[in-house]
C-alpha positions as CSV (number, residue, x, y, z in Angstrom):
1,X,0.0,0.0,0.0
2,X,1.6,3.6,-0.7
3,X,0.0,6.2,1.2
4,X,1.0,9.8,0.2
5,X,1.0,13.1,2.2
6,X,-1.3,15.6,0.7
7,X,1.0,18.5,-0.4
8,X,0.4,21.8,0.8
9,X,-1.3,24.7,-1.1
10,X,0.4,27.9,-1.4
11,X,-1.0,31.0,-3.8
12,X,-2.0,29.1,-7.2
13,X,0.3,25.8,-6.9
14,X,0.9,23.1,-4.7
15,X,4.2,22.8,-2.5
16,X,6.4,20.2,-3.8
17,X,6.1,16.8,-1.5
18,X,9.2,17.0,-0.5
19,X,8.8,20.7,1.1
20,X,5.5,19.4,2.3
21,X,7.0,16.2,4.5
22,X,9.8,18.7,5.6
23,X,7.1,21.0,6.9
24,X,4.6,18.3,8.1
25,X,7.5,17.0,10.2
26,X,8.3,20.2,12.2
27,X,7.5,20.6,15.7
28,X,7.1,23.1,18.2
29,X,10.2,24.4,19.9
30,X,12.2,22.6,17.4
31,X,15.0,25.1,16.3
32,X,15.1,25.9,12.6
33,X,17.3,27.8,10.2
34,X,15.7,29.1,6.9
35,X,16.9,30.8,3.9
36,X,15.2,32.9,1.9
37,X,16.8,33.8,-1.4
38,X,16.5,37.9,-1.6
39,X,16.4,39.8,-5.0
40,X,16.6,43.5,-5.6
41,X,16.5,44.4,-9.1
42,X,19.1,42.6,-10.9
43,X,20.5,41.7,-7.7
44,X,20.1,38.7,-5.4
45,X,21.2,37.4,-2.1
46,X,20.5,34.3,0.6
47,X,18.6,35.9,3.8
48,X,19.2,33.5,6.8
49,X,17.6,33.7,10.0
50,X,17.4,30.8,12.6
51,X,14.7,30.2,15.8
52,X,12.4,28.4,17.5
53,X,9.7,26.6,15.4
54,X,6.0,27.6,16.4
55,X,3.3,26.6,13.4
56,X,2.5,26.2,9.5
57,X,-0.2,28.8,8.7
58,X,-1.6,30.2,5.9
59,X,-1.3,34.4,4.9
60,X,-4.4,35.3,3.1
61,X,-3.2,38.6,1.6
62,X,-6.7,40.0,0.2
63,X,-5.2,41.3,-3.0
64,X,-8.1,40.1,-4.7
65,X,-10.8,41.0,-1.7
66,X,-12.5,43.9,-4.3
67,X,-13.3,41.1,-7.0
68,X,-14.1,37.5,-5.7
69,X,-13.0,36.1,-2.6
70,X,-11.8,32.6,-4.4
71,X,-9.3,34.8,-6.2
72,X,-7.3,35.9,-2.8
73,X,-4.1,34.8,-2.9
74,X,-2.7,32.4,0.1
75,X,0.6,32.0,0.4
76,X,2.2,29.2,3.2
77,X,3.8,30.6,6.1
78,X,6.2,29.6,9.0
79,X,6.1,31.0,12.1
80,X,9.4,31.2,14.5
81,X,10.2,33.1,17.7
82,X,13.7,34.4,17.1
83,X,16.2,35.4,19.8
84,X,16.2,38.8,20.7
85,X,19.6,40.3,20.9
């Protein structure tokens, strides 16, 4: 029997399944270090920040909130407690 974890849905695709079991597999007060690749114009650099994992989430941004509601964009989120220095 294969059983497969439902992937994740973030704006108008679906997280790959690997991203999905990484993120399925995270738990509270587990400490975490993600980068986030930052562009700028032509320009573009890795943003890393490590902390203390709290939840998965979804944003719902309301971009779309003055057509139709099914057109909002939801984008995946992490939520962390950083260190405060």
């Amino acid at each position: 029997m294969n059983i497969t974890t439902p992937t994740l849905r973030s704006s108008t695709r679906d997280l790959s399944a690997k991203l999905t079991a990484v993120l399925k597999d995270l738990k509270p007060g587990q400490r975490i270090r993600i980068t986030q690749r930052v562009r700028v114009g032509s320009q573009e650099w890795p943003a890393i920040v490590t902390g203390t994992f709290r939840d998965v989430n979804y944003l719902v941004t309301g971009l779309a909130t003055d057509r139709v509601t099914e057109d909002d964009i939801v984008v995946a989120t992490v939520h962390f407690t950083k260190k405060n220095r």
